[in-house]
N, C-alpha and C positions, 0 to 999 in steps of 0.2 A: 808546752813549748810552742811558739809563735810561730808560725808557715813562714817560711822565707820566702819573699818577692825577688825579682830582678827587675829592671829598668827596662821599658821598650824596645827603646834604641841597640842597649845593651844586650838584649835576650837575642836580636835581628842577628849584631854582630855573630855572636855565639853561636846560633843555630847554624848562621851560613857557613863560618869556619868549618864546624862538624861535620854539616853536609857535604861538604867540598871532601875532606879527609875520606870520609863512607862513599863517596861517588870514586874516587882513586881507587878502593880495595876492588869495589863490587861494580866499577866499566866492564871490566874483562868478563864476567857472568849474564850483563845486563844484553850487551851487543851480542852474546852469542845466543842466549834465549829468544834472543829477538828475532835473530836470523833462523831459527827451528821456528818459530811460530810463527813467522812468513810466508817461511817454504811450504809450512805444514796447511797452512789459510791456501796458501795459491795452487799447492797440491789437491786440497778438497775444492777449491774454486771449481779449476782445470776438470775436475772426473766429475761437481755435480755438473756443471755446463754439457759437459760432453754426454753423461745421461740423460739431460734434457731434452737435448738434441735428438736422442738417438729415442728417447723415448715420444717425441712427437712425431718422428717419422714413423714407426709402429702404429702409434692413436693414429693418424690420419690413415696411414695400411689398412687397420682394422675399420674404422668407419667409413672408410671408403666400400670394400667390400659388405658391411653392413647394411648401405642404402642402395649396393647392386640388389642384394637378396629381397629387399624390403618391395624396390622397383618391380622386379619380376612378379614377388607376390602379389602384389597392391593389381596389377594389370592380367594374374591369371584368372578372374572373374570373364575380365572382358575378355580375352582370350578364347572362354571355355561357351563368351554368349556369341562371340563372331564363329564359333567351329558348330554349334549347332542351329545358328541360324543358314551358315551353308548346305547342312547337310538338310533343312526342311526344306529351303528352293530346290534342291536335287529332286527330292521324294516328290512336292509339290509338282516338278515338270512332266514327272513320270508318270502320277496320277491323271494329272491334264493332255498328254499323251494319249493315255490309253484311253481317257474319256472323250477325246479329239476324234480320233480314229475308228472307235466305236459306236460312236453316237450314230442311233438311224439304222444300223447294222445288228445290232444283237440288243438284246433286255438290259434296261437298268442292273437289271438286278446281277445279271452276269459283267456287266461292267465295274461294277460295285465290286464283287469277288475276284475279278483280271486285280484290279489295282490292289487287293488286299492281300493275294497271294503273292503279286508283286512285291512287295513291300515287306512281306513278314520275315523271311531268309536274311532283310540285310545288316549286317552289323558292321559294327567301325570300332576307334580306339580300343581295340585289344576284346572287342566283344561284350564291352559295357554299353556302346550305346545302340540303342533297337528304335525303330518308331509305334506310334502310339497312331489309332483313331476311334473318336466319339461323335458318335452325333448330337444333333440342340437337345434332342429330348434324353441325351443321358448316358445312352444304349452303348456298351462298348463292343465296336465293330475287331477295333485289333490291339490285341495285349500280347506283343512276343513274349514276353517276362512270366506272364501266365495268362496262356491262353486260356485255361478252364471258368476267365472271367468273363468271357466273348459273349457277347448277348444279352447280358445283365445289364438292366441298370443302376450306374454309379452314380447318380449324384450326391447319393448321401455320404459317399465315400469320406472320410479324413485321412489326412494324414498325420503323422505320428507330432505336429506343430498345430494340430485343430484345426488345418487350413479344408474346404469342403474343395477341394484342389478341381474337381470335374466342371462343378459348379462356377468357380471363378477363370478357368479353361474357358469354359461358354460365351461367359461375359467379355472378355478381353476379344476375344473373335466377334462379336455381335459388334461390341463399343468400337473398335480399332481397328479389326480385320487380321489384324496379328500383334503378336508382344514378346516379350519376357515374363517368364514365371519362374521362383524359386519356391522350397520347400523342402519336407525330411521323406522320405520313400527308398522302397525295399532297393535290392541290389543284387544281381544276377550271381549266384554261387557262394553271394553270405548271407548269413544271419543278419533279422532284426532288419528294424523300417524308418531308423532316424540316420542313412545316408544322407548328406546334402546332396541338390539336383537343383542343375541349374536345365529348365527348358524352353526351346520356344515354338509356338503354337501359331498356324494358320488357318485361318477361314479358306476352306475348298467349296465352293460357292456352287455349285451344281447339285450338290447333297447336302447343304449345310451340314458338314464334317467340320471337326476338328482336327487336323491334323498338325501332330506332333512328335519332338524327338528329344533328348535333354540327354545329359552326362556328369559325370560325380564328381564334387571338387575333389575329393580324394585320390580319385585315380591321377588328375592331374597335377595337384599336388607332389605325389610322388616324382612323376616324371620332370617336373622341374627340379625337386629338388638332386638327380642323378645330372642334371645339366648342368645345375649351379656348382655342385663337388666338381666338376669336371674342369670347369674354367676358374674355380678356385685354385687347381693342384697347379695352373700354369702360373697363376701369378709369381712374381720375383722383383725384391727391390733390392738397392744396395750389394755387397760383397755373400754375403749368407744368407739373405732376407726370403723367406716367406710363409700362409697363411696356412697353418693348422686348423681341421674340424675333428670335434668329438662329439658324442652327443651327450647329453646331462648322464648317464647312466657312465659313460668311460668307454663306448665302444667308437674304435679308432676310423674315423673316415678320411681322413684327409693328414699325411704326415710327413715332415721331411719334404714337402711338394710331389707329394705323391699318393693317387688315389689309394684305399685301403680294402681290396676284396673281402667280401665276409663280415660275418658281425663278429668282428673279435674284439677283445678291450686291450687299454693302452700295455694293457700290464706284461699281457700275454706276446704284442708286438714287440715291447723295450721288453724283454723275459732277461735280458740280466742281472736286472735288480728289480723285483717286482714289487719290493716293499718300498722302494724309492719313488718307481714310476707310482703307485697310489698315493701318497703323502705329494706328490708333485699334482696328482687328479685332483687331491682333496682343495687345494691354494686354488685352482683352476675354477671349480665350481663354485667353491666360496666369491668369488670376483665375480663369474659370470650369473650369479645369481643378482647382483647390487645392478638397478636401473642404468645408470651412465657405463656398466663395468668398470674394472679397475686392472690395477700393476702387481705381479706377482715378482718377486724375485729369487733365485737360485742358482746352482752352480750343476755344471751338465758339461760333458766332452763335447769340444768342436767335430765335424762333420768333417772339416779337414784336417784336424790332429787329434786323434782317436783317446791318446795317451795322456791328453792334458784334461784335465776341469778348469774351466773358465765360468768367471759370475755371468750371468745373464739376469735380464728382465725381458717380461711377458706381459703386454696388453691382452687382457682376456672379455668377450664381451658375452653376454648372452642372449639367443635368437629363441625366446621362446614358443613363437609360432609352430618353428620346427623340433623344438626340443634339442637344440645345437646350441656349443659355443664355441666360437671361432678365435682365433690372437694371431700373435704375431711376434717375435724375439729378439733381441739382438746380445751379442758379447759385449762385457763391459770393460776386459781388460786392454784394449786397442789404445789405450791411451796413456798407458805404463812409458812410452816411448818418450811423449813430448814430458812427463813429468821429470825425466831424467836429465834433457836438457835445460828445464827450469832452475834446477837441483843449482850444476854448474854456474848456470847464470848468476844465482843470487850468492854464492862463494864469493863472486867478481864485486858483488855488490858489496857486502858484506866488509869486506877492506878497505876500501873507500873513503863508507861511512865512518870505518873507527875514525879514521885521520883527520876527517873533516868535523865530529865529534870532538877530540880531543883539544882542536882548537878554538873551536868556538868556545868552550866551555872555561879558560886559561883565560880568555879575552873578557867574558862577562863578569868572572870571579874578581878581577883585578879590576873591571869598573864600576861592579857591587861597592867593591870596598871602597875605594875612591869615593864616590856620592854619598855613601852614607857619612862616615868623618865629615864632609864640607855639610850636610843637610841636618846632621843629628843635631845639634845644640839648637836652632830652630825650629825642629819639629818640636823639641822636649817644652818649650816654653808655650808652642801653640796648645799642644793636648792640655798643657794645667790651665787655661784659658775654658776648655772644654768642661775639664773637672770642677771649678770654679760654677760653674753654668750649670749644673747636671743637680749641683748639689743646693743652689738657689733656687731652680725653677718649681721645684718640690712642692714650697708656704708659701712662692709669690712671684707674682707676673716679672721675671727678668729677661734680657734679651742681651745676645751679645753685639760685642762693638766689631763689625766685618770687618776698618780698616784695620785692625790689629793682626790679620791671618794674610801671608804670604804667598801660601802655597793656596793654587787656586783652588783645587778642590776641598781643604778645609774652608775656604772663605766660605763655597759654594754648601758646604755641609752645616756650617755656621748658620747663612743665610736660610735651611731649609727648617734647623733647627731653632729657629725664632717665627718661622712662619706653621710651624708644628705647635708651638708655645702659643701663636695666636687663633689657628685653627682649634685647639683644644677649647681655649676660653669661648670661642663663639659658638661652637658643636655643641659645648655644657646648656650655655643658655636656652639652643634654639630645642635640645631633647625635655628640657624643662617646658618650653612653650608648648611642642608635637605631643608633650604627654597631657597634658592640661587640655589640651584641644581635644585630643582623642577621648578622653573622656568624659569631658562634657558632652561630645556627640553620642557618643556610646548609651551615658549614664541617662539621656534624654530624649532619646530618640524611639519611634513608636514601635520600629522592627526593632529584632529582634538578630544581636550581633554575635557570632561566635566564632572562638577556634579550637581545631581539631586535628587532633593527631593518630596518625597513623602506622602501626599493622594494630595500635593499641586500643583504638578508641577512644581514649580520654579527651577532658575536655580542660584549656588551660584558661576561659574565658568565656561568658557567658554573662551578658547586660541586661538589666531590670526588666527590659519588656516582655521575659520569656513567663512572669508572670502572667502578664496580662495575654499572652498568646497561649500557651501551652497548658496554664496554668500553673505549672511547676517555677520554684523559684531556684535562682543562679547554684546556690549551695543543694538542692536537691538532682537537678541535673550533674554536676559536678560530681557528684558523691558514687555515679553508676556510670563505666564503661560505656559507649554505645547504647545511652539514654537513647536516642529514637529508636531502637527498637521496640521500646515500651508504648510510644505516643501513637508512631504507623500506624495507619488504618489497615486491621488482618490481612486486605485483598489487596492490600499493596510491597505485604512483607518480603513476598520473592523479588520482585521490583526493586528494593531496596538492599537484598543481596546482592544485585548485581550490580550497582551502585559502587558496590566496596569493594567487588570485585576490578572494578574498572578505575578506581582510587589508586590501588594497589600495584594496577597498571602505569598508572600515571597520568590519568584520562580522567575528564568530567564535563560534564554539559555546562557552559554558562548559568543557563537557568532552567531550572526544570519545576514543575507546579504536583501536589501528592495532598492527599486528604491524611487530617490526622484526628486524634483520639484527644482530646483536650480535659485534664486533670480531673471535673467535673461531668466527664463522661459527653460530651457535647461534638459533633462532628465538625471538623472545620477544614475549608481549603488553604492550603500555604502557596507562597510561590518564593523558591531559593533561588541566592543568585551566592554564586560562587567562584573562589579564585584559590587553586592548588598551587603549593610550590614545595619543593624539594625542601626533605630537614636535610640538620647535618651528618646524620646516619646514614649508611647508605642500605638503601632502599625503605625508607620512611618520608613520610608526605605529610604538610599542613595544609588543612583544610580549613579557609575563613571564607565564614557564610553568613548572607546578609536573608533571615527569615521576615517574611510581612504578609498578614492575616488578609487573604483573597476571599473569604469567604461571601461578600455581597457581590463582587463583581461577580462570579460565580456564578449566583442564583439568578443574578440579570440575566447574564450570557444566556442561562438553561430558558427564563420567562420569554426571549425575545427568540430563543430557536424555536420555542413551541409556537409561540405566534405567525412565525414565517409556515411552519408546519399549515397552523390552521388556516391561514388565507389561500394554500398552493391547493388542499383537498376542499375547499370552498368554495374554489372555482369549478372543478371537476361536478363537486355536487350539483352547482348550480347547474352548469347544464347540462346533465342528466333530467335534472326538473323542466328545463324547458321543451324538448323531445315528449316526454313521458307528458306533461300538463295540455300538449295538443293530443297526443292519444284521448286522452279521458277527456276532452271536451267533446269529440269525436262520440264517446261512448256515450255520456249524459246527454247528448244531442239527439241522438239516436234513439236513445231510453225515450225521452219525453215526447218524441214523433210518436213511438209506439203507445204513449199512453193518452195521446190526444184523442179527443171525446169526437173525431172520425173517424177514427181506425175503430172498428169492429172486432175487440178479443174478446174472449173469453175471462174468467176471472183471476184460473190460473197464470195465462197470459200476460194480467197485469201485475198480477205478483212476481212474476219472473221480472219484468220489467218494474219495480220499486226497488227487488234486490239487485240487480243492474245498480243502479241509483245510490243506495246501502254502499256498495262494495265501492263505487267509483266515489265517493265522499269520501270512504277512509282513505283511499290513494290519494285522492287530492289533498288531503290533510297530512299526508307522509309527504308527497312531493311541495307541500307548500314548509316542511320544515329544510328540506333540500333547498327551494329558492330562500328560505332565511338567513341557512346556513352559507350559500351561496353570498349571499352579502349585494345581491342584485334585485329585488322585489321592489315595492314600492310603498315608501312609507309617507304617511300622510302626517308631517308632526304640528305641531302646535302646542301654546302654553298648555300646560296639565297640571294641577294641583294632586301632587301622587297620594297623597294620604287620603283622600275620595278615591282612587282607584285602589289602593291597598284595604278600605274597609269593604267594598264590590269583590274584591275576590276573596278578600275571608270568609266571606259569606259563603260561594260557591264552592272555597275549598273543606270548611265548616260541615257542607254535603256532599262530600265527596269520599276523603280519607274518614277511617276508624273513627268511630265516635269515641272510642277509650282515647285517644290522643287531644292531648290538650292541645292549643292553641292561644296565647298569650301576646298582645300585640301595645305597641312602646311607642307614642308617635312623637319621639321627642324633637322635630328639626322644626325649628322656627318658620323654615323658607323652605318650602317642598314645592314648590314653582318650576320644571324644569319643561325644556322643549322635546316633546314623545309623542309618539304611537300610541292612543292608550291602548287599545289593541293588544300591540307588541308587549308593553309593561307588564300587563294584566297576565299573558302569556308566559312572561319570565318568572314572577312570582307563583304562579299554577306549577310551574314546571320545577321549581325550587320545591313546593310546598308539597307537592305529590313525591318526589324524588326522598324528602324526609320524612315523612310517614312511611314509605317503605324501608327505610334504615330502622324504625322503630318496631319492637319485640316487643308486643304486649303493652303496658301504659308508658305512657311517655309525652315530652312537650313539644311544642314548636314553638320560637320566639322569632317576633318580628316589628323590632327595634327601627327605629329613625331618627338619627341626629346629623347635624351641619358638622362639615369640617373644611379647613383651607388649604390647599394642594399648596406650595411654594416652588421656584423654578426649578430649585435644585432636585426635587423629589419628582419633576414632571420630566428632567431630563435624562433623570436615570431611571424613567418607568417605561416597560417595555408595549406602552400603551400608549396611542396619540393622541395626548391631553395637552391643555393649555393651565396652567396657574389660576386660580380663584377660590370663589367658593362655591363647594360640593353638597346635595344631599347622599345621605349616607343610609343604604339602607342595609339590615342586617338578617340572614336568612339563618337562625341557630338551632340546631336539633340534638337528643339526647339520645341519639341512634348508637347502632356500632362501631360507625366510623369506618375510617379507609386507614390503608399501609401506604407506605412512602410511594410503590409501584406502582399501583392505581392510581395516585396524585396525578401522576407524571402523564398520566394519557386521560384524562378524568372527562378533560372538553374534548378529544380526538371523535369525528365523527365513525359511528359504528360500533365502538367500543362501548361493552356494555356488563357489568359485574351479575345481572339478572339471567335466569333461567332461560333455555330456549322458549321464545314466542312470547315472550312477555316485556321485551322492550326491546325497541328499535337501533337502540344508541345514540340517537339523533337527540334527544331531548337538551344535554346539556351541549349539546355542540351548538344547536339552534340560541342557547341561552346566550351563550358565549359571540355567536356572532349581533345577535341583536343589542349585547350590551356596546357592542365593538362599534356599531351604526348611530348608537344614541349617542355617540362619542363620551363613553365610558367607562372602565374598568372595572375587572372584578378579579376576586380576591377569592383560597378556597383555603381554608386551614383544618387538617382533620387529625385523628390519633384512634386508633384500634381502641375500642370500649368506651372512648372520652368523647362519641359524637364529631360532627360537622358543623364549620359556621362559613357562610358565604358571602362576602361582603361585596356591595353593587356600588359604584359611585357615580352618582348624572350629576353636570354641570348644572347650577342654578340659574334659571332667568330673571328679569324683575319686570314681566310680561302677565300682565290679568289673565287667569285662566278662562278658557274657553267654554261660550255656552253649547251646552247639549240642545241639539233639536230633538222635537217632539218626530217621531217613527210616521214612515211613510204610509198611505193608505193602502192596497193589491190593486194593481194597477188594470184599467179597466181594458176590453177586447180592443184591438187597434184595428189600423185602416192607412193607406197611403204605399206609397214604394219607398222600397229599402234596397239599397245597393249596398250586398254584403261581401267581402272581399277578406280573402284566408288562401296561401299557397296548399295548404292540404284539399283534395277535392274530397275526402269523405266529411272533414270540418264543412263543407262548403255542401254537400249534401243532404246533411243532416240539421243542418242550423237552415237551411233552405226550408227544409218539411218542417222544423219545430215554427220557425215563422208564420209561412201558410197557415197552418193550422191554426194561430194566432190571428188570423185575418189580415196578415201583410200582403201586398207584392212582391216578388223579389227577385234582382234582378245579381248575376254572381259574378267575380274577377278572380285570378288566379293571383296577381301580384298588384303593386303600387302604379306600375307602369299602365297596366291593363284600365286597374281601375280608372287613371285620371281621364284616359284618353274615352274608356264610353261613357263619365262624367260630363265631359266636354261635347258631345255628343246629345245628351239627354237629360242634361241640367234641368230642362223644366219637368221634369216629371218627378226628379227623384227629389223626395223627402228628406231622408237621412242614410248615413251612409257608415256602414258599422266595419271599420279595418282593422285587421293583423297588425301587430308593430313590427315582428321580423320575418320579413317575405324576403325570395331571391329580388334581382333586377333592380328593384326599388323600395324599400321598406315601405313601411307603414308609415312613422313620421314625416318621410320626404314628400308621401301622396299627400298627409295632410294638409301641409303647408301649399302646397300646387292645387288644391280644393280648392283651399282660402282663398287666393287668387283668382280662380274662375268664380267662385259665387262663394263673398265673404260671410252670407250668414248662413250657410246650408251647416247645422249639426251634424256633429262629429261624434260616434262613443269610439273609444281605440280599446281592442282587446288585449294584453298581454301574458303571454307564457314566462316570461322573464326577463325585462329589464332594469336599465339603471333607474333608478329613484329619481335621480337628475334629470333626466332624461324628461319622463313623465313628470314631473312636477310643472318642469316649461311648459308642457303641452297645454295643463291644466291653466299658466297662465295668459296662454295664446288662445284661449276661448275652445278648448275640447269640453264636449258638453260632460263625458262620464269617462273614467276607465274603470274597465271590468277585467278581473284575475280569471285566468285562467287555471283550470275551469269553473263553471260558476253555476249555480243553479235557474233553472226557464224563468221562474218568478222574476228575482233578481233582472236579468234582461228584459222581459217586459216593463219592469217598473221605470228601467235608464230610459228607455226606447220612449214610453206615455209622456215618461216628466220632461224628457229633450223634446221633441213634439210639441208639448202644450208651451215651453217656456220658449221656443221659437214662433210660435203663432200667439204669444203672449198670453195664453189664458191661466200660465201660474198662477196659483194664489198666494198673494204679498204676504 
């Protein structure tokens, strides 16, 4: 059977008729429910207000009194240090008295005992406090408490807090003259030594005594708190008002406003209900236990009508300092009065309403009816207008015609409802386009895009690149919960709990960076960038994160921290080299004076003095990888054809490392042309080459490859190296050693750092490598792996400059003759290079600095020859004198000696016509041969 319908209009009529009828039965129930549920609202109104009331004046009662007790307590410290600082001026005057008056008259020492027997009888507060005297050295003179300690020395004395209290007695009187001292110590007629004591102490300056007196916070304690119950019991607020004390156990202090003699508990005071009065303690404690306290409520006989029980509430607080808690009360029935005239009032009200009800409701009913008969057959046409519309718009874009709707709000509903039909059509299209777009980005893009859901895990999305990052593909991620906990790097696992935890929260970082585990086993850095938002669940979260493989920048970041590493302790080395390089010229100087064919030694003599010479070579070989490492020496470069320097040191290294170690050498670069030290280069590869014979166990190789390659800008500007784009020689240092672990990489060039036994390397080798490669302007490369060997790769920029010709070796330089102005701020340098000259057949004439030098230059120009200077002297260096030379006499020869400076520097020099520079230190040979060859090629007798 078919559901029977009614008509709109028709149903409106019907219902209102009906309601009207049911509103007639059920007025007379409605108005008067009304009028109980009023009175009953405005009666609960009335009594919570009025307990508000009455319960804020309590809380403020109660915490008013609260921060009296707090006050008092907080200031009986100071209290207990002003009452025993009065009573050591008292003692102090008496002493000073008796020492006044006696002085000159009778013995120290009788003096001493007037003021001690003085003293010892006096007591105060109740016979707690006594004074005390010690002297600096310890000795206790007076201990009323226990005298059987008189005599002894205490400084080692503690007390029961560790404090060595005699000891720091002492101090405070030496330091200050007097103080404050706190600490735990015994107590005259109790047990045990962890009283607190508060004392204070004076320097009596005629005996250096200590004199002292102090008292227990406990005793005063007490006696405050008989003060505070005392002017508690007078308090009074209000009609009945005032402030109850118990202590947490139930014994009654303060009650009814009135003190409570004795320890008796509340139960036994109210003894006529005693099972009341504890269930009333138990509410009490309970409140006064809670921080802020709280409100108790119950019902208790008034104090002025015995016979009645009235409600009441209690603010209850707790003073745990003193083990007290205090309140405050009030009756709740006081307000029974004004509820009764409400009562009346709304009766009055109550009949009013009906009347004014009644008609309004007569008047509306009768103009319901009215409007609908005139509006119904209009509305009934507009709705089929609607229905019409509703059932088109389904298969195709219809719209309705507004001027046909009357009533403005259908027009208005009309109108919203063809701009809904148009919104629909262009939302379809544009979610068509936003999916198409999202996709294409998603499905093409290098990160790696996801979404996540949370307290579950899962994952509702996941785009192609997580192959090529993760290794994992979309369906294999998808397919496990809480996939990255499988990829997380181990040492970041807890890291990533807390992650979820803070998910869960509602919280997450923008972007956070995590090394992860990549499907292939391979390590790699990521960096997320994220945006959480509330699901429709409540308390679930989406997480869309945009993952992208950080792993080179990474590695940069780590290459370009070590390098700042390496330049900051390079400075440091360096000059340590320069200090240390003037010592040991000092020493070699010295040595060689001693073994000049004047001095008269013995044999042994001169053997002491070769090992002098021995020992100060190896320093100077350590401090010259210090000035390397320094990155300040002085390098001599020039074209070099490195493949001639790479078969010279195969040679040397050929005799040197294991004959069992092979050596195997690859010269494949077209162009090995570069601008070097060959020196230096020869040095890198020794140090490379020695370094990998040691990694070698028994038979093994060394390969040492050379081919070209071309640097581009992109690779130059992301290398944590200062290179410029071109083309490179490449050279390659590969050994079949044991190799290194990740750790060791990471400090591999760090100076000092060294994987060798004690005594058998310095550390300095590869750090020296490392800076020389950093000066030839560049790079180097170390890749290694446990068991799989090491390869070193060097890279020097190419010149297209002819390599340079070797000269044929100097002849020993023959005995010399002439003046020499030698000038060095060290005066044993200046000593000692003095005697080794002489010896040599110079004159010589000495300066402490640059300033010294120019000015007896200018002075005695025609005598001197040549003039051999320091580069860094106080006043005036060494290069400033140079140049102030050149000016007074522009051909007088120059050699400049250096402990360490810039390359720069000294290269000018060399091109400003300095005859020689010599490294400090240097061997006597070596200077005689600078000194003959600047000589003869200033008086021209070079040979062309």
């Amino acid at each position: 059977m078919a559901k029977r319908t009614f008509g709109l209009i028709n149903g409106i009529l019907f219902l209102f008729i009906t309601a009207v009828l049911m509103l007639s039965v059920i007025f007379l129930f409605i108005q008067i429910n009304t009028f109980n549920n009023r009175y009953r609202e405005e009666s609960e109104l009335l009594q919570n207000q009025y307990r508000e009331t009455q319960q804020e004046i309590i809380h403020r009662e109660v915490i008013s009194v609260s921060d009296y007790i707090y006050k008092n307590l907080n200031s009986l410290e100071e209290q207990v240090g002003e009452t025993v600082r009065l009573r050591i001026d008292e003692a102090y005057a008496i002493a000073d008295h008796i020492y006044r008056v006696n002085r000159g008259i009778i013995s120290d020492g009788e003096i001493r005992e007037r003021i001690i027997e003085a003293l010892r009888p006096v007591r105060y507060a109740d016979g707690q406090g006594y004074y005390f005297i010690n002297s600096f050295s310890g000795i206790e003179h007076l201990f009323s408490d226990k005298p059987e300690l008189e005599g002894q020395n205490l400084l080692d004395m503690q007390s029961a807090d560790g404090k060595y209290v005699i000891r720091d007695m002492i101090d405070i009187c030496r330091e200050k003259g007097s103080g404050f001292y706190s600490y735990l110590w015994t107590k005259p007629g109790e047990e045990g030594s962890h009283h607190r004591k508060i004392s204070y102490i004076r320097h009596f300056e005629p005996y250096d005594w200590v004199l002292g007196t102090g008292l227990y916070l406990s005793d005063e304690e007490e006696s405050l708190k008989q003060r505070l119950l005392a002017d508690i019991s007078d308090i009074r607020f209000g009609t009945e008002g005032y402030i109850f004390v118990n202590t947490m156990e139930g014994i009654a202090l303060v009650s009814n406003g009135e003190l409570i003699s004795g320890e008796r508990k509340l139960w036994d005071v109210f003894s006529s209900d005693p099972a009341r009065t504890r269930e009333l303690f138990r509410k009490e404690y309970d409140a006064a236990r809670k921080p802020e306290g709280d409100y108790i409520y119950y019902t208790i006989r008034k104090l002025s009508d015995s016979a009645v029980e009235s409600p009441k509430t209690s603010f209850i607080m707790g003073i745990p300092e003193f083990n007290w808690l205090i309140g405050a009360g009030v009756y709740l029935d006081d307000v029974e009065r004004d509820i009764a005239q409400l009562r009346d009032l709304s009766y009055r009200e109550l009949r009013r309403d009906i009347i004014e009800t009644v008609f309004i409701t007569v008047f509306l009913i009768a103009l319901f009816v009215l409007l609908i008969l005139i509006s119904g057959r209009r509305l009934r046409q507009e709705f089929s207008h609607f229905s019409t519309f509703f059932e088109s718009s389904v298969s195709e874009p219809v719209e309705l015609a507004e001027k046909d709707f009357h009533f403005r709000e259908l027009a208005e509903l009309a109108r919203q409802a063809n701009g809904m039909q148009r919104d629909k059509a262009e939302a379809l299209e544009k979610l068509s386009v936003s999916e198409n777009r999202f996709r294409l980005l998603a499905e093409n893009s290098r990160d790696m895009i996801f979404k996540m859901t949370f307290p579950g895990g899962g994952y509702e999305y996941i785009s192609p690149a997580s192959s090529e990052i993760l290794g994992y593909t979309p369906q294999e991620i998808m397919e496990e919960p809480f996939h990255v906990r499988q990829t997380i790097h181990p040492d970041w696992r807890d890291w990533l709990e807390s992650i979820f935890k803070d998910i869960g929260r509602g919280h997450i970082d923008d972007v956070f960076e995590y090394p992860i585990i990549a499907k292939n086993g391979e390590e790699r850095w990521v960096s997320q960038k994220n945006t959480l938002i509330k699901g429709n669940a409540e308390g679930t979260w989406i997480l869309i994160g945009r993952l992208s493989d950080e792993t080179r920048r990474k590695k940069a970041e780590e290459d370009v921290s070590r390098s700042y590493r390496m330049e900051a302790i390079g400075k440091l080395a360096g000059g340590v080299a320069h200090d240390f390089n003037n010592v040991l010229a000092g020493i070699m100087n010295a040595a060689n004076v001693l073994k000049s064919p004047r001095r008269e030694i013995d044999e042994k003599g001169r053997k002491m003095a070769d090992l002098i010479l021995t020992a100060a070579a190896r320093a100077a070989d350590l401090t010259a990888k210090l000035s390397a490492f320094g990155g300040k020496r002085t390098l001599f470069l020039k074209a070099q054809n490195v493949h001639h320097i790479l078969e010279e040191t195969e040679i040397i290294l050929r005799r040197t490392i294991d004959m069992e170690i092979a050596i195997q050498s690859n010269y494949n670069a077209e162009y090995a042309v570069i601008k070097a030290d060959g020196t230096e280069i020869q040095s890198i590869i020794l140090n490379l080459g020695i370094n990998a014979s040691h990694a070698i166990e028994g038979g093994g190789a060394i390969f040492i490859n050379t081919e070209n390659m071309t640097l581009d800008q992109n690779y130059c500007e992301n290398s944590p190296f200062d290179c410029e784009p071109g083309r490179y020689l490449r050279i390659e240092i590969l050994d079949t050693g044991r190799g290194m672990n990740g750790e060791t990489l990471k400090h591999i060039f760090e100076p000092f750092f060294t994987t060798k036994e004690k005594g058998k390397g310095t550390g300095l080798g590869l750090a020296t490598v490392y800076r020389s490669v950093v000066d030839h302007k560049g790079l180097i490369q170390v890749t290694s792996e446990e068991g799989e060997g090491s390869s070193f790769i060097l890279l020097f920029p190419c010149v297209d400059d002819k390599p340079a010709e070797t000269g044929a070796p100097d002849e020993s330089p023959d005995p010399g003759s002439g003046t020499i102005l030698l000038v060095d701020d060290e005066e044993f340098i200046r000593e000692t290079g003095q005697g080794m000259l002489e010896d040599a057949g110079y004159r010589v004439i000495t300066a402490g600095n640059g300033k010294e030098a120019v000015k007896i230059f200018e002075e005695k120009q025609s005598e001197i020859d040549l003039v051999i200077l320091d580069v860094i002297m106080p006043e005036m260096n060494g290069i400033d004198a140079f140049y102030k030379i050149r000016e007074i006499r522009g051909n007088c020869p120059v050699i400049m000696i250096s402990g360490y400076s810039r390359s720069d520097d000294l290269n000018k020099l060399k091109e400003s016509g300095v005859s020689a520079i010599i490294r400090k230190p240097f061997e006597h040979s070596l200077l005689r041969k600078e000194i003959n060859l600047a000589l003869s090629r200033n008086s021209g007798t070079e040979s062309r």
